[in-house]
VEXDRENMAR-92284 format. One record per residue (C-alpha): x, y, z; residue in one letter. Coordinates in nm, 4 decimals. Layout:
<vexbas>
<vexba <X, Y, Z>, A>;
...
</vexbas>
This chain:
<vexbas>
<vexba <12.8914, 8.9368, -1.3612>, X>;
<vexba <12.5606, 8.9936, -1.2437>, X>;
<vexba <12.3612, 9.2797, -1.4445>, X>;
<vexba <12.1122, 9.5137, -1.3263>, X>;
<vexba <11.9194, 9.6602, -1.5950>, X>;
<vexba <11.7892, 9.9876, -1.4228>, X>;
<vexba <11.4883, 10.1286, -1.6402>, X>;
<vexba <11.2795, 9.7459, -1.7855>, X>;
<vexba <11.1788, 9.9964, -2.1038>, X>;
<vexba <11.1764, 9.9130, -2.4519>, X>;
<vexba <11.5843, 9.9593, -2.4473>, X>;
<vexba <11.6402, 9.7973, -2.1447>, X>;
<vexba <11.3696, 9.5461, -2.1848>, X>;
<vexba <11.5631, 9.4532, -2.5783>, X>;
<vexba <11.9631, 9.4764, -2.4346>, X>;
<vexba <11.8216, 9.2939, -2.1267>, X>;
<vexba <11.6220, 9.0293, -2.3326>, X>;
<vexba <11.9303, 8.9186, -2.5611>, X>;
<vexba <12.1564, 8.9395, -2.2611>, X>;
<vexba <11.9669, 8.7017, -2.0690>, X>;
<vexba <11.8853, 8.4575, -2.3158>, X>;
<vexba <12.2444, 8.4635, -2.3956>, X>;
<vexba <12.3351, 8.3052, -1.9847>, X>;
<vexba <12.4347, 8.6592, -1.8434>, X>;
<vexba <12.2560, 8.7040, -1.4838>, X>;
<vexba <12.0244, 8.9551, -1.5223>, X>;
<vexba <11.7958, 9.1138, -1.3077>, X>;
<vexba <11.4966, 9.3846, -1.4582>, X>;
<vexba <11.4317, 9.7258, -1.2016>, X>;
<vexba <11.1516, 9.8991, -1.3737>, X>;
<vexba <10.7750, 9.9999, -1.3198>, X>;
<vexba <10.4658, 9.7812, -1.2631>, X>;
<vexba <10.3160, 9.8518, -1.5659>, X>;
<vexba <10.5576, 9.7155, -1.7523>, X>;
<vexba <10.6902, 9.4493, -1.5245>, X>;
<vexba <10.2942, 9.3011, -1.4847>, X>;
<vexba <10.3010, 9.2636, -1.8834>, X>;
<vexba <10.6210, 9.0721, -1.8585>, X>;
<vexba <10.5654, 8.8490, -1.5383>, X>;
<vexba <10.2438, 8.7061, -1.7187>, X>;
<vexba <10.3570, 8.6751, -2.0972>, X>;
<vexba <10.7336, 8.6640, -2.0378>, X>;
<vexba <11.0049, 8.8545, -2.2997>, X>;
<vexba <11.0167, 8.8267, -2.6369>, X>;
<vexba <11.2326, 9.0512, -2.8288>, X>;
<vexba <11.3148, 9.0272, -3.2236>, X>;
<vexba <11.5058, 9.2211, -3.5131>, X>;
<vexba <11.4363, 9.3277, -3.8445>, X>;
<vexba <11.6747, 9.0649, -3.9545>, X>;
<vexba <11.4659, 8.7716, -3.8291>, X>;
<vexba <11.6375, 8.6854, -3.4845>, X>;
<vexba <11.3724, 8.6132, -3.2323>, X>;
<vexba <11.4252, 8.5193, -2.8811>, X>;
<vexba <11.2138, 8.4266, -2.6001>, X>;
<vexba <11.1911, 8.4353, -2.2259>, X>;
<vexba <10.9246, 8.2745, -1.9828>, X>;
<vexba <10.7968, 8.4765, -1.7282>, X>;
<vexba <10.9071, 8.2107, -1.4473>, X>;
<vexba <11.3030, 8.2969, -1.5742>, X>;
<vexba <11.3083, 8.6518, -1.5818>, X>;
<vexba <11.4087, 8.8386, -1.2391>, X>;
<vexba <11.1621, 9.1040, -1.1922>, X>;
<vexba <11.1486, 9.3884, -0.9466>, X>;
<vexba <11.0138, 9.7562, -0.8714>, X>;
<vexba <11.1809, 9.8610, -0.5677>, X>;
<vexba <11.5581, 9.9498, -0.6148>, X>;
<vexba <11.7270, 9.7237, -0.3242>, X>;
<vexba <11.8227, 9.4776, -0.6520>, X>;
<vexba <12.0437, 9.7930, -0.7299>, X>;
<vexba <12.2602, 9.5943, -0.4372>, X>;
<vexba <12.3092, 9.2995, -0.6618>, X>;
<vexba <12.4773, 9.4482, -0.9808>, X>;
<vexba <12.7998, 9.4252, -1.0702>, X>;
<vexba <12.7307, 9.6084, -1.4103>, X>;
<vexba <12.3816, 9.8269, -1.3753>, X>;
<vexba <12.2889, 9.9610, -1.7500>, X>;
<vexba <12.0822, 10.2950, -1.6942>, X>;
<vexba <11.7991, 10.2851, -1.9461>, X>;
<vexba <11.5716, 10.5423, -1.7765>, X>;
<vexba <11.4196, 10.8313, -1.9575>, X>;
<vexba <11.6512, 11.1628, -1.9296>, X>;
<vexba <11.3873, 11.3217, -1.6445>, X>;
<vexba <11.4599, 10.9996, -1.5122>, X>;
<vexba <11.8174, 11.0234, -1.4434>, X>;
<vexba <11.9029, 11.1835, -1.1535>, X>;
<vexba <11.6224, 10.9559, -0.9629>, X>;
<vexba <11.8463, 10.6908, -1.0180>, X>;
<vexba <12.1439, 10.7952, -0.9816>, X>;
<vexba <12.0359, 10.8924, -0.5897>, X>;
<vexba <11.8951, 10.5288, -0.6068>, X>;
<vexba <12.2044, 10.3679, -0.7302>, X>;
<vexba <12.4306, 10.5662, -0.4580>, X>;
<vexba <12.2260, 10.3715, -0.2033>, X>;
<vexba <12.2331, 10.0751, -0.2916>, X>;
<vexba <12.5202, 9.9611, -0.5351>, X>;
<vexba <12.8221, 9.7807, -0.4270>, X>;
<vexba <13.1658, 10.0401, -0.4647>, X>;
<vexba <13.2909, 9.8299, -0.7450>, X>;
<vexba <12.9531, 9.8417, -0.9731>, X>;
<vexba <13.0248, 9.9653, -1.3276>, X>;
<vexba <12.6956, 10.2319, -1.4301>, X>;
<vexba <12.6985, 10.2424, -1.8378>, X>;
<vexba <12.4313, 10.4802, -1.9421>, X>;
<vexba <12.1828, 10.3713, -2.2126>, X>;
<vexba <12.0116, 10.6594, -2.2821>, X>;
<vexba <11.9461, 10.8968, -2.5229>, X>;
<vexba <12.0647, 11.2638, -2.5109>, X>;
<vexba <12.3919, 11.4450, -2.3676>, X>;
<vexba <12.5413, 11.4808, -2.0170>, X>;
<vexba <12.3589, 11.2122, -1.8482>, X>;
<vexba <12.6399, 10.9800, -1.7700>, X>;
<vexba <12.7561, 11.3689, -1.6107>, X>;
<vexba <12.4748, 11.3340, -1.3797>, X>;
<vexba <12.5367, 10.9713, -1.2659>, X>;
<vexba <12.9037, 11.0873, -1.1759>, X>;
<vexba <12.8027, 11.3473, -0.9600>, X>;
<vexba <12.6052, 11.1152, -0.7198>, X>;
<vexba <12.8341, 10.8309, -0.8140>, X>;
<vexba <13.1851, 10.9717, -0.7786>, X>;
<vexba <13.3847, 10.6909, -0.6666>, X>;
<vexba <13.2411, 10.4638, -0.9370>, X>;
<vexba <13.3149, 10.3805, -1.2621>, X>;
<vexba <13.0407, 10.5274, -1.4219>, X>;
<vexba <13.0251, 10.5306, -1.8421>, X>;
<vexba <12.8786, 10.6687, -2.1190>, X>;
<vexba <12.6939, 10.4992, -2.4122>, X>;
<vexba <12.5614, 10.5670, -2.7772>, X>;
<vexba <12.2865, 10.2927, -2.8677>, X>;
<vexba <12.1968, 10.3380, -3.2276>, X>;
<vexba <11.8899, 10.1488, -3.2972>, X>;
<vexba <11.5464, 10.2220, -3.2149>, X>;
<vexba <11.3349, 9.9436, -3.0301>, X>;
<vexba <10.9438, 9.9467, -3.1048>, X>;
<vexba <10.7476, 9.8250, -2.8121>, X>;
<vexba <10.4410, 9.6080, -2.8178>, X>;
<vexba <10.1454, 9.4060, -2.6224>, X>;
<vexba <10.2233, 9.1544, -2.4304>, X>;
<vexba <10.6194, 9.1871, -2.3648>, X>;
<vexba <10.7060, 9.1857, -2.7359>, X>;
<vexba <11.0311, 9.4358, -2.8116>, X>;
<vexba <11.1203, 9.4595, -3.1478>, X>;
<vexba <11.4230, 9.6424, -3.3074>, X>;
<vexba <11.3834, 9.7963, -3.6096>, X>;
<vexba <11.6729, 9.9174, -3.7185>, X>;
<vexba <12.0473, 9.8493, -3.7430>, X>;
<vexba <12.3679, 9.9374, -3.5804>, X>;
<vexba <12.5964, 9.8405, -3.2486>, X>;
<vexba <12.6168, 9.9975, -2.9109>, X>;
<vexba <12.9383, 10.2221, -2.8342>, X>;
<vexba <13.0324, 10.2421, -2.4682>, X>;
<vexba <13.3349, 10.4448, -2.3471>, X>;
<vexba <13.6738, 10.2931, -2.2645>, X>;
<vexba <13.6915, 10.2544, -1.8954>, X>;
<vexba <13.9370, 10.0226, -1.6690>, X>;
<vexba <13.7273, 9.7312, -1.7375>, X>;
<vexba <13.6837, 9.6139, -2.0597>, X>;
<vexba <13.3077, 9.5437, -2.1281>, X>;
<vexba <13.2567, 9.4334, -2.4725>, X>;
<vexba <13.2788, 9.0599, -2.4056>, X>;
<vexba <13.0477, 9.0847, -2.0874>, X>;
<vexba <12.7533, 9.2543, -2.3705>, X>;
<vexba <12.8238, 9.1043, -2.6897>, X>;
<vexba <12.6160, 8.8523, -2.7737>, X>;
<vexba <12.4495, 8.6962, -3.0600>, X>;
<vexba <12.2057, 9.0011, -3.1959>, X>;
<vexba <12.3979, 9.2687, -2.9786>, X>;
<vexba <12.7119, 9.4136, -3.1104>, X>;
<vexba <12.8848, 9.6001, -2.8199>, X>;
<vexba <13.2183, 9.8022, -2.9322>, X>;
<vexba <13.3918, 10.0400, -2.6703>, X>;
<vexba <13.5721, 10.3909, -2.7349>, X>;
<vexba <13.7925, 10.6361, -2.6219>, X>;
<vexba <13.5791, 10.9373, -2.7817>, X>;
<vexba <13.2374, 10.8001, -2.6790>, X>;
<vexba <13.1494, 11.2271, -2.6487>, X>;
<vexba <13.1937, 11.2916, -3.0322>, X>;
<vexba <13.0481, 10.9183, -3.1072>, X>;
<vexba <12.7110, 11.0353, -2.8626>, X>;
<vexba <12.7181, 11.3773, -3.0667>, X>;
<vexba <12.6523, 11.2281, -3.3902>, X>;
<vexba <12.4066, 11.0143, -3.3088>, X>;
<vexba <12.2318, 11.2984, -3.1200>, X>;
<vexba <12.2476, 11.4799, -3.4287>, X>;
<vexba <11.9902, 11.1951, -3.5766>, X>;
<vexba <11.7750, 11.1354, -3.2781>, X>;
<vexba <11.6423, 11.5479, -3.3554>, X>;
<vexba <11.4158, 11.3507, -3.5560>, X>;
<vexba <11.2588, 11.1838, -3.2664>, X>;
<vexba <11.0504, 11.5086, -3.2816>, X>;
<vexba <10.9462, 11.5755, -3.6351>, X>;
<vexba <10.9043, 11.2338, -3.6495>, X>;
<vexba <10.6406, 11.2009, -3.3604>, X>;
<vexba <10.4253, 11.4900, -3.5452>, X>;
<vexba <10.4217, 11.3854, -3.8425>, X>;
<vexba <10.1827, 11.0792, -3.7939>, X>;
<vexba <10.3848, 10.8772, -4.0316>, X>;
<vexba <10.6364, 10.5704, -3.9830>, X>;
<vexba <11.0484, 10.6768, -4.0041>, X>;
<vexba <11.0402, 10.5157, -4.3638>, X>;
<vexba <10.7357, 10.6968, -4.4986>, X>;
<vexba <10.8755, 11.0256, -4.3182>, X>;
<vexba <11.2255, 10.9453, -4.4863>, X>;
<vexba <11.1006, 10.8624, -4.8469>, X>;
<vexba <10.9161, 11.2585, -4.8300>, X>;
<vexba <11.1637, 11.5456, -4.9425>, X>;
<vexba <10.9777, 11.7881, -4.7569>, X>;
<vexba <11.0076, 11.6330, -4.4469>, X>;
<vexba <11.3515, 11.5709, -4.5288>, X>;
<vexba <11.4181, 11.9239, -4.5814>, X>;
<vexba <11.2820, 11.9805, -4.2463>, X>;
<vexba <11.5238, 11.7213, -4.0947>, X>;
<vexba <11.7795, 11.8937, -4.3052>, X>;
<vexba <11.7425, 12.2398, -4.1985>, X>;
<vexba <11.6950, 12.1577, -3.7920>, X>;
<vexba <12.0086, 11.9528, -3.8428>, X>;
<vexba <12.2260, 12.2715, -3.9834>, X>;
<vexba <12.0603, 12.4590, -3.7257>, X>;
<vexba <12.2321, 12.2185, -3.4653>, X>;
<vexba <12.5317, 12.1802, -3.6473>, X>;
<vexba <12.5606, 12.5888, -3.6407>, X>;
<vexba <12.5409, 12.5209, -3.2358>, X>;
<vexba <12.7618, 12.2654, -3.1925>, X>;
<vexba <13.0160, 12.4237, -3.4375>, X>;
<vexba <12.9815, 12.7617, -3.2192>, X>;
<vexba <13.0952, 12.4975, -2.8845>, X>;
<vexba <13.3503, 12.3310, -3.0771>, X>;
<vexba <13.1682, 11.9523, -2.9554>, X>;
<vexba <13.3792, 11.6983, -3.1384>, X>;
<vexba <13.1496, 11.5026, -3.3526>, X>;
<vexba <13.1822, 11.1229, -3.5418>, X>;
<vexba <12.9597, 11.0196, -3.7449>, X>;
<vexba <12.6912, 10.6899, -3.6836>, X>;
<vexba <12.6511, 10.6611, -4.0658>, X>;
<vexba <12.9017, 10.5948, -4.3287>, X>;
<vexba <12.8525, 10.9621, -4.4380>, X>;
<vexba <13.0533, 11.2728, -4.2918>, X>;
<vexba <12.8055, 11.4715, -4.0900>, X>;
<vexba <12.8476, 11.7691, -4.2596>, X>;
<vexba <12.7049, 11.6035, -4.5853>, X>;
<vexba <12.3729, 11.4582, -4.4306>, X>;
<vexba <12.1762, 11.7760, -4.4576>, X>;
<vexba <12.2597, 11.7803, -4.8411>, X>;
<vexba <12.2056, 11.4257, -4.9073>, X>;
<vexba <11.8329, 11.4429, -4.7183>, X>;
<vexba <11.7925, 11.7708, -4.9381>, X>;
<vexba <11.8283, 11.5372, -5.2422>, X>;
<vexba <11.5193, 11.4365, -5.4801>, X>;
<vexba <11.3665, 11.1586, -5.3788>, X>;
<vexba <11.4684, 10.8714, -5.6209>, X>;
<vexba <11.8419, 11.0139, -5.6046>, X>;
<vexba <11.8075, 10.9463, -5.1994>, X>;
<vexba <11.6848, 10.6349, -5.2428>, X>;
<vexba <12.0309, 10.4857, -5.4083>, X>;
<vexba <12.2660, 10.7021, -5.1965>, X>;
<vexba <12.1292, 10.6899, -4.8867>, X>;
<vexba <12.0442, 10.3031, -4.9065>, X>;
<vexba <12.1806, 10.2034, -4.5617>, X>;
<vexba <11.9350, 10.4717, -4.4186>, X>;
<vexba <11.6150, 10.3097, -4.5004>, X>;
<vexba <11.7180, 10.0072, -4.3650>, X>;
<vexba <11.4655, 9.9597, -4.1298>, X>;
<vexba <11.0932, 9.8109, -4.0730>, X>;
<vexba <10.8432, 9.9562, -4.2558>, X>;
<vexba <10.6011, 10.0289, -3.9755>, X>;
<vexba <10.8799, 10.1295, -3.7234>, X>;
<vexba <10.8175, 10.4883, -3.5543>, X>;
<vexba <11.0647, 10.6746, -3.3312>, X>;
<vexba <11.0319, 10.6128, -2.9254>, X>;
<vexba <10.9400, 10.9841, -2.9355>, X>;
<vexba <10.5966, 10.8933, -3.1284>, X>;
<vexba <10.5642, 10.5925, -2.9130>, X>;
<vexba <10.5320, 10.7992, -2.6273>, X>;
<vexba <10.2724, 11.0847, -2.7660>, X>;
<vexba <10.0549, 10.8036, -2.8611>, X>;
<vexba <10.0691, 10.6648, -2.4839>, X>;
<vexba <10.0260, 11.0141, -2.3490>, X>;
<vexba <10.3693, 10.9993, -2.1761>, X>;
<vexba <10.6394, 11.2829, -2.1435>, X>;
<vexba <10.8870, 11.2847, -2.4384>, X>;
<vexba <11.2283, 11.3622, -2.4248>, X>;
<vexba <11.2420, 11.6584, -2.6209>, X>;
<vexba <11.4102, 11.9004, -2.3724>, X>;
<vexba <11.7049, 11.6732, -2.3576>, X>;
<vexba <11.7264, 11.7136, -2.6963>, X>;
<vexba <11.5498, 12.0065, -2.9443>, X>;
<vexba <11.5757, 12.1718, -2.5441>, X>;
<vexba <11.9776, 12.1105, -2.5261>, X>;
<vexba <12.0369, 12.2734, -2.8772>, X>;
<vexba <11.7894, 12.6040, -2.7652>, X>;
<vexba <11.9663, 12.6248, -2.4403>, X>;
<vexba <12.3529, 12.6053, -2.5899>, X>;
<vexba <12.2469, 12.7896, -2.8703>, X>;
<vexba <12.1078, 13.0783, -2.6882>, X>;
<vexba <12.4929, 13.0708, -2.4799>, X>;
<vexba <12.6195, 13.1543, -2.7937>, X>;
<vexba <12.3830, 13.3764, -2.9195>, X>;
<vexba <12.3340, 13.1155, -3.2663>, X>;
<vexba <11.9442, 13.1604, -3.3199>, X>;
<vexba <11.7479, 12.7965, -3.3205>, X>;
<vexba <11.3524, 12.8941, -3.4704>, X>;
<vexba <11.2975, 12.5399, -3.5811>, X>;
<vexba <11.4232, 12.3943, -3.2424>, X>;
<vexba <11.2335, 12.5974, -3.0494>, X>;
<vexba <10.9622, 12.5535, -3.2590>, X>;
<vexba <10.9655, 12.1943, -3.2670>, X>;
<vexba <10.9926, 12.1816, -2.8972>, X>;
<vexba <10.6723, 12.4004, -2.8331>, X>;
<vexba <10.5169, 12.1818, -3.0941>, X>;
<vexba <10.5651, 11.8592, -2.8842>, X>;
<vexba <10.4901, 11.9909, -2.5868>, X>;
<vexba <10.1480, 12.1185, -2.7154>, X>;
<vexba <10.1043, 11.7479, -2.8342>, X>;
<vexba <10.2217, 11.6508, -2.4524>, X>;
<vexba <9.8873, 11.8651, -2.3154>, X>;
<vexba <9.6778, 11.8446, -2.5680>, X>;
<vexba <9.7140, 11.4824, -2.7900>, X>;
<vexba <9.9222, 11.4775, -3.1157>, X>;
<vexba <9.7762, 11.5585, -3.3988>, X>;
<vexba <9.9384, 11.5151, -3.7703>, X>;
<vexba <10.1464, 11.8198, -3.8220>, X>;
<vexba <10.2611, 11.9248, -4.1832>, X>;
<vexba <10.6714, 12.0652, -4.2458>, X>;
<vexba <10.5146, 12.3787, -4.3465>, X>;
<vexba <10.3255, 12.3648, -4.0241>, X>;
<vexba <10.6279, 12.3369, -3.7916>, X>;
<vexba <10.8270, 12.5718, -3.9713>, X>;
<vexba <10.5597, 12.8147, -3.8417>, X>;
</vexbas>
């Protein structure tokens, strides 16, 4: 099965990596800034665990024009969420009938927006859990833990994508699995103005309280829409918001599995503030205004959160304080 990895970003560039040094056929679609970096220094991706893997530049299958859409048999969307609907036109014009389209993205509804330009093809949702921290020359490095979930579809695709540092597991309620870990990526925001790494931000109650309260506030919404929701941690959703609330030390020993991560590993939200890029934040603190407002549930730290980021988007982030984003 030849795959098409449709978006060569820090996601796609990590699931890509470990899929091609595993023997899968894989071919990169992504943007010359990126794909220059990798044609000279090659792909190297490695894990907080120690697993490191390298590519050369002469075996990896490069392009930035979307006729290599044509040559997938499995194309994994990994394109930002403004991103989407780009492709999706792109795929429809290209990609053979039979292609299978798994998004890998972050956010709600996208795999909604493939289908509508891709109707005839077997198009699937994802949840990736980790967070992949790019850097210079070709280097992505995962620093934290978990497994991809892709929805059940006719084809079963778990032994196509697992490989050895890339658990792949498939589901039949990949909408409730993509829920909860939406829930979590909120904190791509708070995270991106606070100036600090995810286990500095983690180990400081206040700024757990924050990530508390904004994650009530969404469950308030998604409660109001009746969204199924699983959880991506070991604890029931409704029971994060009081464990983050906890004192500190207390945290620290029930919440264990949380700060399992690199110490200097930042969310992909911060990652793109500090390379002046667009974030993502109206396909997610934007989602929760927008369904909250069809409900009439109020969302203040949502909203502000949002504003706050794109401020930073105009203007350059600078360190906020919880106090300061609770306005």
């Amino acid at each position: 099965m030849h795959i098409v990895v449709a978006g060569a970003g820090a996601i796609g560039c990590y699931v890509g990596g470990l899929l091609a040094h595993a023997g899968r056929e894989v071919s990169f679609l992504g943007r010359p800034r990126i794909l220059d970096v990798l044609g000279k220094n090659g792909l190297r991706v490695s894990d907080f665990s120690g697993l490191e893997a390298q590519l050369s530049a002469q075996s990896l299958d490069l392009h930035n024009t979307p006729e290599v859409l044509g040559r997938g048999d499995l194309i994994l969307v990994c394109v930002k969420s403004a991103a989407t609907a780009e492709i999706a036109k792109q795929i429809a014009a290209y990609a053979k009938p039979e292609a299978i389209i798994v998004s890998l993205q972050n956010g709600m509804g996208h795999a909604d927006t493939l289908r509508k330009e891709l109707p005839n093809h077997d198009v699937r949702a994802a949840m990736v859990p980790f967070n992949v921290v790019p850097s210079d020359k070709g280097h992505f490095h995962r620093a934290t833990s978990g497994d991809i979930v892709i929805g059940a579809g006719p084809t079963p695709l778990g032994k196509i994508m697992n490989v050895k540092g890339l658990g792949v597991s498939e589901s039949d309620e990949i909408e409730a699995v993509q829920w909860g870990k939406f829930l979590l990526n909120l904190n791509n925001a708070p995270n991106a103005l606070s100036g600090m790494t995810l286990h500095a931000q983690l180990l400081s109650r206040p700024w757990r309280r924050l990530m508390a309260d904004q994650m009530a506030e969404a469950l308030r919404v998604l409660k109001a829409h009746n969204c199924p929701i699983r959880p991506t941690t070991p604890l029931p959703v409704g029971l994060v918001p009081h464990i983050l609330r906890l004192p500190t030390p207390l945290f620290r020993r029930i919440a264990a599995k949380m700060l399992t991560i690199d110490p200097q590993a930042r969310t992909s939200m911060a990652h793109d503030l500090m390379a002046g890029r667009k974030t993502e934040v109206d396909a997610l603190q934007g989602r929760i205004i927008a369904m909250g407002q069809e409900k009439s549930v109020p969302t203040p730290l949502c909203q502000g959160m949002l504003a706050a980021i794109k401020q930073a988007e105009e203007n350059g982030a600078t360190p906020q304080t919880p106090d300061s984003l609770r306005g």
